[in-house]
C-alpha positions as CSV (number, residue, x, y, z in Angstrom):
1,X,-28.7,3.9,-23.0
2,X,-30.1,3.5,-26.5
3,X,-27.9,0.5,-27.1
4,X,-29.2,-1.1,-23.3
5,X,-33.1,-0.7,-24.3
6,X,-31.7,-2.3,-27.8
7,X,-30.6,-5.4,-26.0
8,X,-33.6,-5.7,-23.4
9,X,-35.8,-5.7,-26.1
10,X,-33.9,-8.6,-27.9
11,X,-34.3,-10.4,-24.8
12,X,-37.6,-10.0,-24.2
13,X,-38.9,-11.1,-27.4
14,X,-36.8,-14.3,-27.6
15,X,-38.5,-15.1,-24.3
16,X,-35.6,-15.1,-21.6
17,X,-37.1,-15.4,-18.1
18,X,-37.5,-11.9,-16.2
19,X,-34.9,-13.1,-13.5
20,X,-32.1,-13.6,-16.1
21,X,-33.0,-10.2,-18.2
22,X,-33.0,-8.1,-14.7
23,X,-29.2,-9.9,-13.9
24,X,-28.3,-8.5,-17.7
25,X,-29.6,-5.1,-16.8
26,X,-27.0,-5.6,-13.5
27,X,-24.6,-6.1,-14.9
28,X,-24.2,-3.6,-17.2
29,X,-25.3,-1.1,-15.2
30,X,-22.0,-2.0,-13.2
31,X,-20.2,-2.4,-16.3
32,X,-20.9,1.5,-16.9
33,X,-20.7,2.8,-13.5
34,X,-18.6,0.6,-11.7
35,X,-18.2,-0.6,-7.8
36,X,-16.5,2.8,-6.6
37,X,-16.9,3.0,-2.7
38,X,-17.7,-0.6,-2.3
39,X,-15.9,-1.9,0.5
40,X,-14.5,1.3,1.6
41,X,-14.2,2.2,5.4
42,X,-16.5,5.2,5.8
43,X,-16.3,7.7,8.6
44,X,-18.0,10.4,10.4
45,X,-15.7,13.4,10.8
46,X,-15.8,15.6,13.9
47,X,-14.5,19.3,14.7
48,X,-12.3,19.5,18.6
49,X,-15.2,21.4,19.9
50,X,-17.4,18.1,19.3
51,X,-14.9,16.2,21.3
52,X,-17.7,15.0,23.8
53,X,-20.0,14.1,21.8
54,X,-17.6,11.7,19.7
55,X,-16.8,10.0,23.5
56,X,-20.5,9.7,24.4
57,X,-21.1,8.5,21.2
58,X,-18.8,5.5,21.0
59,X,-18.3,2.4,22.9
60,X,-14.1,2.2,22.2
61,X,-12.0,5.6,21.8
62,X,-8.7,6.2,21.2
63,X,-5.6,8.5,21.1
64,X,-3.9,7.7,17.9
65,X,-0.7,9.5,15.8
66,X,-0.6,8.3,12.4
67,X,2.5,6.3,11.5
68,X,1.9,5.2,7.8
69,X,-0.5,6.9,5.7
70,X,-0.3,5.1,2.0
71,X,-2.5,6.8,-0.8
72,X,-4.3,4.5,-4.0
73,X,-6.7,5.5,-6.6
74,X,-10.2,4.6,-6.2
75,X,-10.8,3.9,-9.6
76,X,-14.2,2.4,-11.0
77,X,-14.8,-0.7,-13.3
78,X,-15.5,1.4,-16.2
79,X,-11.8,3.4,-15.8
80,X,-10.1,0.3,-15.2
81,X,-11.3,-1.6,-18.3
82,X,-11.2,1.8,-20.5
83,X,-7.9,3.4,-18.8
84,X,-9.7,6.7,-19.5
85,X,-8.4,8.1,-16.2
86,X,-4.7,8.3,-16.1
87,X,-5.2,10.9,-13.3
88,X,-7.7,9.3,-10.2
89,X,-11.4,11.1,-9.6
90,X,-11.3,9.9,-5.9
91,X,-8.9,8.0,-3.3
92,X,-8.6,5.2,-0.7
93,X,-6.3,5.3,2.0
94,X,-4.6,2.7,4.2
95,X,-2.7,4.0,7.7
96,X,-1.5,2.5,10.8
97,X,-2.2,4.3,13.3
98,X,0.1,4.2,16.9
99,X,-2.3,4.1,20.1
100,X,-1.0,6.5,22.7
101,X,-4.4,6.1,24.8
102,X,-7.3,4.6,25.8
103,X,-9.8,7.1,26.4
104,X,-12.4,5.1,26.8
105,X,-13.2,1.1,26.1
106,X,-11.2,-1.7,26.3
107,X,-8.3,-1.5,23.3
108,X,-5.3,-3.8,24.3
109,X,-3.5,-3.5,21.1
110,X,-0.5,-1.1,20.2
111,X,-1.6,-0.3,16.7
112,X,-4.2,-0.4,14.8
113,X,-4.4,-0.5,10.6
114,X,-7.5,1.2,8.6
115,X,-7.6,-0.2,5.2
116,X,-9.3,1.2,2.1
117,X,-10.4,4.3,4.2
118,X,-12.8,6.5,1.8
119,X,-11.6,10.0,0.9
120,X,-13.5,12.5,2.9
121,X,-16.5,14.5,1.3
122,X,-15.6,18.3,0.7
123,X,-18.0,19.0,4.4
124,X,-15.8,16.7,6.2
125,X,-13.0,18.2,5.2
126,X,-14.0,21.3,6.2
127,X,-14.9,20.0,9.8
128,X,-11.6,17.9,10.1
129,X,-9.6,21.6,8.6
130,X,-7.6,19.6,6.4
131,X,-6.4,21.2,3.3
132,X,-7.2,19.9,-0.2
133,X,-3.7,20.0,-1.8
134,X,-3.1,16.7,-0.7
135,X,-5.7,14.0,-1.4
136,X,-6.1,13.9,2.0
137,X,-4.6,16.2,4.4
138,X,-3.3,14.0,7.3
139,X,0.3,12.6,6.8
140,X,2.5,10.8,9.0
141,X,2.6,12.2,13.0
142,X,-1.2,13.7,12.7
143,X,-2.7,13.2,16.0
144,X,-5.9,11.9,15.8
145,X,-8.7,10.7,18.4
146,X,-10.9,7.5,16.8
147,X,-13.8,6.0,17.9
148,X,-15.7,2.9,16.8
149,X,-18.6,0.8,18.1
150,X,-16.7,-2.8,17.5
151,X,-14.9,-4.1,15.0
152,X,-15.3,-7.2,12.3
153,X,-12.4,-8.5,10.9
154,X,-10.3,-4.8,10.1
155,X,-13.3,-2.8,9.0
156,X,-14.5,-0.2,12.1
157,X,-18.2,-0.1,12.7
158,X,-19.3,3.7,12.9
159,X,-15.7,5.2,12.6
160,X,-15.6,8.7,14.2
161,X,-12.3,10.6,13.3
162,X,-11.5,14.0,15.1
163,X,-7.8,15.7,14.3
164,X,-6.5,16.3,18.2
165,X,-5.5,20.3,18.9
């Protein structure tokens, strides 16, 4: 921090425009703390008993058995650029996922692929009941009911995952 206030004060005395010294003070902020999360899929996780409220909620939901589920570390700039964290802080996930139904919408394809899906918060994975052993907790044959509002390109708008009894 000392060595930021350092710099900005270089800067302001040699007269650099505001705009330029606020892009400096960017870009190291994202230097130190990195992009983590951005362009993630996030989701809302739901418990069986809220099983009608995740189909009232969404426009398109589906039936769904996982088919791939494929595991990456979420690392940040900083841990990239320092290799400081041989062992992953968080996770991103990519699955396929098999449609067995159409509960409700229109859905006319026979799988569908989440990419970059964000590891669930320590609340959601206490309402999905998925255990913490493995980064995630759903592997390959999980049954899973989806909804989503729409899509743009492959990231689902309001993802709603619920783990099917």
């Amino acid at each position: 921090m000392f060595f930021a206030s350092l710099m900005l004060g270089l800067l302001w005395k040699r007269g650099l425009p505001p705009l330029l010294i606020t892009a400096f003070v960017i870009a190291t902020g994202l230097l130190f703390t990195g992009c983590r999360g951005m362009g993630t899929q996030s989701f809302t996780a739901f418990a069986p008993a809220q099983a009608h409220e995740l189909e009232a909620s969404s426009q398109t939901v589906l039936d769904v058995t996982c088919s791939n589920v494929m595991a990456q570390a979420d690392y940040n700039l900083w841990e990239n650029l320092s290799m400081l964290a041989p062992m992953p802080k968080y996770w991103e996930y990519d699955m396929t996922l098999q449609v067995e139904r159409v509960v409700k919408g229109d859905f006319d394809e026979k799988t569908i692929e989440l990419h970059w899906l964000r590891e669930p918060t320590r609340a959601q994975r206490n309402v999905l009941r998925v255990s913490e052993t493995w980064p995630f907790g759903i592997t390959n044959g999980t049954r899973l009911r989806i909804s989503f509002e729409g899509r743009s390109g492959s990231y689902l708008k309001n993802l709603k995952i619920m783990i099917r009894p």
